[in-house]
Structures are given as C-alpha cells and as structure tokens.
C-alpha positions in Angstrom: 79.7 90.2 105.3 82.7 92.7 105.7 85.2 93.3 103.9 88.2 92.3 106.0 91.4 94.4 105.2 94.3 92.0 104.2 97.4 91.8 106.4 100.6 93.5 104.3 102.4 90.2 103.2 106.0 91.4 103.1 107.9 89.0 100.3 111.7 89.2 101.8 113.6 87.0 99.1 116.4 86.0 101.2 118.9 82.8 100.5 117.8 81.7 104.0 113.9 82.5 104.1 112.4 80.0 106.1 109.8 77.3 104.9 106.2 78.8 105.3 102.6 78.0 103.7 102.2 81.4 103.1 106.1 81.8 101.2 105.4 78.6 99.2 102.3 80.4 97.9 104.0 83.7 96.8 107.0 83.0 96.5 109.0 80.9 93.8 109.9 77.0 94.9 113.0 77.1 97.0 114.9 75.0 94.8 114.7 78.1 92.3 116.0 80.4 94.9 120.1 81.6 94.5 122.4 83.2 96.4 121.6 86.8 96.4 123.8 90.2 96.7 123.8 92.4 99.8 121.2 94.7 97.6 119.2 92.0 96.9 118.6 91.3 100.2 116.7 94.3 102.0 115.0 94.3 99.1 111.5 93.7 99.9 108.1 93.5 97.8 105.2 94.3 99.7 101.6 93.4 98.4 99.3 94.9 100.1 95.3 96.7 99.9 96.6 101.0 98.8 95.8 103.6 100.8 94.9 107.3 99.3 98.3 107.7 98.0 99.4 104.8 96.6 95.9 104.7 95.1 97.4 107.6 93.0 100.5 106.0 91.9 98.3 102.8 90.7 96.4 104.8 88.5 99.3 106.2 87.4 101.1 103.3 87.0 98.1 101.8 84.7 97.9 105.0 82.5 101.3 104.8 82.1 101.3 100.9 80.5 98.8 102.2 78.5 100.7 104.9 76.8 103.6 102.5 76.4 101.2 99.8 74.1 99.8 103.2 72.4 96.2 102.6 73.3 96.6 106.4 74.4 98.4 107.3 71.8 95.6 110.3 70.9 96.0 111.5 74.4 97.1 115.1 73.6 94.2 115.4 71.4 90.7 117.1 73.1 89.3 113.3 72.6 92.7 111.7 74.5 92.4 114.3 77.0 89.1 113.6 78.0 89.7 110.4 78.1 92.5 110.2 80.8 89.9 113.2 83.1 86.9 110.6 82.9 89.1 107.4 83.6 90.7 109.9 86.3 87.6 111.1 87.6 86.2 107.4 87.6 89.2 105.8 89.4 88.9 108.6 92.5 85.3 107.7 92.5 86.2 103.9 93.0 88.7 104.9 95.8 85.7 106.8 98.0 83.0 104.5 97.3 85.3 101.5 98.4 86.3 102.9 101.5 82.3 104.3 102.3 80.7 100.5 101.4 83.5 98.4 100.9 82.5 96.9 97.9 85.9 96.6 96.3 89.7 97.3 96.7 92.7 98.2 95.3 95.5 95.8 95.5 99.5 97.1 95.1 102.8 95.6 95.1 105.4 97.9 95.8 108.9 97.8 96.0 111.3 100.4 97.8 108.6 102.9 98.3 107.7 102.4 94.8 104.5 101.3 93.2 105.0 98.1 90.5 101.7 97.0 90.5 98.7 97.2 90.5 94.8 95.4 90.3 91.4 96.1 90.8 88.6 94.3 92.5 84.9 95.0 92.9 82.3 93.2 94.2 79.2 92.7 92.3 79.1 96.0 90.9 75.8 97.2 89.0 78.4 98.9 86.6 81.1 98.2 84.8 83.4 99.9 81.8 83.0 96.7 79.8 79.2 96.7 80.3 78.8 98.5 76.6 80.8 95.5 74.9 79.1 92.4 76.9 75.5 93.2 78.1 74.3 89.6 76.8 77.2 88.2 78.8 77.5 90.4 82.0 73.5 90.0 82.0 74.2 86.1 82.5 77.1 86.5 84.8 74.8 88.6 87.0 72.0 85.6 87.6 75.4 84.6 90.4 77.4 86.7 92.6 80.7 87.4 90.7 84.0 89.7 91.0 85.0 92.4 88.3 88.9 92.5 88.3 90.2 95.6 86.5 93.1 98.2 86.0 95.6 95.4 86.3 99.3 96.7 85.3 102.9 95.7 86.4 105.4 98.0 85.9 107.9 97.2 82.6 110.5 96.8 85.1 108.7 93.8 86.7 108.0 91.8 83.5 108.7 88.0 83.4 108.8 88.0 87.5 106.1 86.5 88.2 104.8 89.0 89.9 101.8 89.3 87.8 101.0 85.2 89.0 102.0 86.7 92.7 99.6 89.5 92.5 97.0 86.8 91.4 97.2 84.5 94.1 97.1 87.7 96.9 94.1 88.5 94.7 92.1 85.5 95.1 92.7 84.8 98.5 90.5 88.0 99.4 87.8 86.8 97.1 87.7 83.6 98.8 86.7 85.9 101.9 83.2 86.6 100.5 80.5 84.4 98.5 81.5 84.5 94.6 80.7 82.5 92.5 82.6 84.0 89.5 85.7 86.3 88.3 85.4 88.6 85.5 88.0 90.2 83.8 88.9 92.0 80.6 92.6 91.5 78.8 94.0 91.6 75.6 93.3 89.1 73.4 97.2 88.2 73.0 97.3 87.7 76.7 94.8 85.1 77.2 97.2 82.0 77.1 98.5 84.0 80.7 95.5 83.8 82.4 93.7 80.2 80.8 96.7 78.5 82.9 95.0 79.5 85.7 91.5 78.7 85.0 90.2 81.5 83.2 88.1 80.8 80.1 87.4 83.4 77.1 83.9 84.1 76.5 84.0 86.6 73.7 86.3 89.3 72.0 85.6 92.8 71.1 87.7 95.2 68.6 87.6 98.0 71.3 88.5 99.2 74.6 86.0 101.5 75.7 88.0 105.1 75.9 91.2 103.3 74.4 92.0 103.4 70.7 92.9 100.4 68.7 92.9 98.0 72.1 90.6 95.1 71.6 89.4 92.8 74.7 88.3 89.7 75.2 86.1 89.1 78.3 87.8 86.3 80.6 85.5 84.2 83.1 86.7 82.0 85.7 84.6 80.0 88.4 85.2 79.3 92.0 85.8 75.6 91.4 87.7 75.9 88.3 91.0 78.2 89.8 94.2 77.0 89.2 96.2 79.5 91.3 
C-alpha cells in the first residue's frame, strides 16, 4: 500500500469557526473557545507532513529540547560532538529514504512560518535507535506489523497547549492508513502518565538514552484497538 501524503489541516482558532468533524478532532471543545484579539486571529497552526526544509528546522527543533533538559549537556566535548553529527547524519538519512520508499514521515506543526513541532514515524523499520536497550522486546513486537514514533518535541513556547495531544491525533490518523497492528515509542519515564491516557502501556525502562547522557527511557506500546485519542 502507499503511502498517501496527508492534506495540510490548517487549525484557524477563530471565535466563529464553524462546527466540523475534523475541528472537533483537533481542536479544543467549543465551549472552551473565547473571544480572541485581532492577533489571535490570523494566527494559524498548520500540521502538516515537512518538506526538505522544514525537515531541517524539526531536527533542530528536537536538538534544541534536548539541550534545554541537559541530555546534551557534554555537547561541546569530542563525545557531544559526535553525537549531534551521527544523530545529524542519521536524521538526513531518514528524510531520503522516506521520500525514495516511503516507509515513514515526518510530521510538523508550525506556526507563522515557524516550526513548533515536531514527530517521527516509521513503518516497520528493521532498525531502530532503541534496538540496543529492547532487543527481547522489539524482537516480540516484530512477530506483528508495528509503527516506531520518534524525535517527538514541541517547542517550550507551546507547552500546556495541547498541541502535543493535537499532534497525536494527526499522527494516528496516518497510521490508520496502513495495516499496524502496534505503536512504539520511547519517552521519559516522568512522561508516561501523558501518553497511558491515551492508551499507551510501558513495557520496560532503561537508565540510558542511546547518544544522550543521563536521559533514561522507558519503551511505550500501544495497540490498534486499545487508542484513546
């Protein structure tokens, strides 16, 4: 099956937004919605799949909340450094090989020309940067078809939006385009309250991020019948 490219879902929050399937789904329950200033709204938040640019700026954007939470904190030494150039060299990889056998995508939200988030899907991959931590368990979640979601970031300007829960939803409506059977992901232990609201369920924790110091991760599963989103 193809990978079909998703329409660009333009999120106008507008006082006087009309009732839609697709606005209930993304956007907050009218009754939350408030009278808005004139610069509130043109604003628009567009999620959409990045092209080569604003594949750029979502790997920026991800190395950037990783500095912030000092799991890059070592970056200026020779061991930092080569640590940003392989994730660098690994994330133009992913932006080729998706676009030669559309195995994946990277999914932005962006606001006035700017980048606020970012995640990363990929289709039964044979690799994965987790697959050092969890062979026993990505060797299981193999025997099904499944979906790695990865390099997932929102700006600090953008925290407590819900744009994380918006991003989500966009998310899984591509994966319900294909035959999966499973999502995979890798968080922060602190973080997994977030993501078991919507179905997830932790199947084990490690002390350390792979190229990341002093960032532990839990490996998340969630199955096609069990989302919550």
């Amino acid at each position: 099956m193809v990978f079909k490219h998703p329409e660009t879902l333009v999120l106008q929050p507008t006082h006087n937004t009309p009732a839609h399937t697709m606005f209930a789904t993304l956007l907050d329950p009218a009754h939350n919605v408030q009278e808005k200033s004139k610069k509130e709204l043109i604003m628009e938040m567009i999620i959409k799949r990045a092209c080569l640019g604003e594949e750029l700026s979502a790997f920026i954007l991800v190395v950037k909340n990783y500095q912030k939470k000092g799991y890059l904190s070592d970056f200026l030494t020779w061991k930092g450094f080569s640590a940003i150039v392989m994730r660098c060299m690994a994330h133009i990889w992913k932006i080729f090989s998706f676009r030669n056998n559309q195995k994946g995508c990277i999914i932005i939200a962006k606001e006035h020309d700017r980048v606020i988030g970012t995640v990363t899907v990929e289709f039964n991959p044979t690799h994965t940067p987790i697959d050092c931590l969890f062979p026993v368990e990505l060797a299981l979640i193999r025997e099904s078809s499944f979906v790695y979601i990865g390099s997932f970031a929102v700006a600090s300007t953008h925290h407590c939006t819900r744009l994380s829960l918006r991003m989500l939803r966009h998310l899984w409506s591509l994966i319900q385009e294909r035959t999966v059977e499973q999502g995979v992901c890798v968080v922060n232990p602190d973080h997994c309250k977030f993501y078991e609201r919507f179905g997830f369920h932790t199947v084990s924790i490690s002390e350390e991020m792979p190229g990341l110091s002093c960032a532990p991760a839990a490996l998340m599963v969630i199955h096609r019948h069990e989302v919550m989103l």
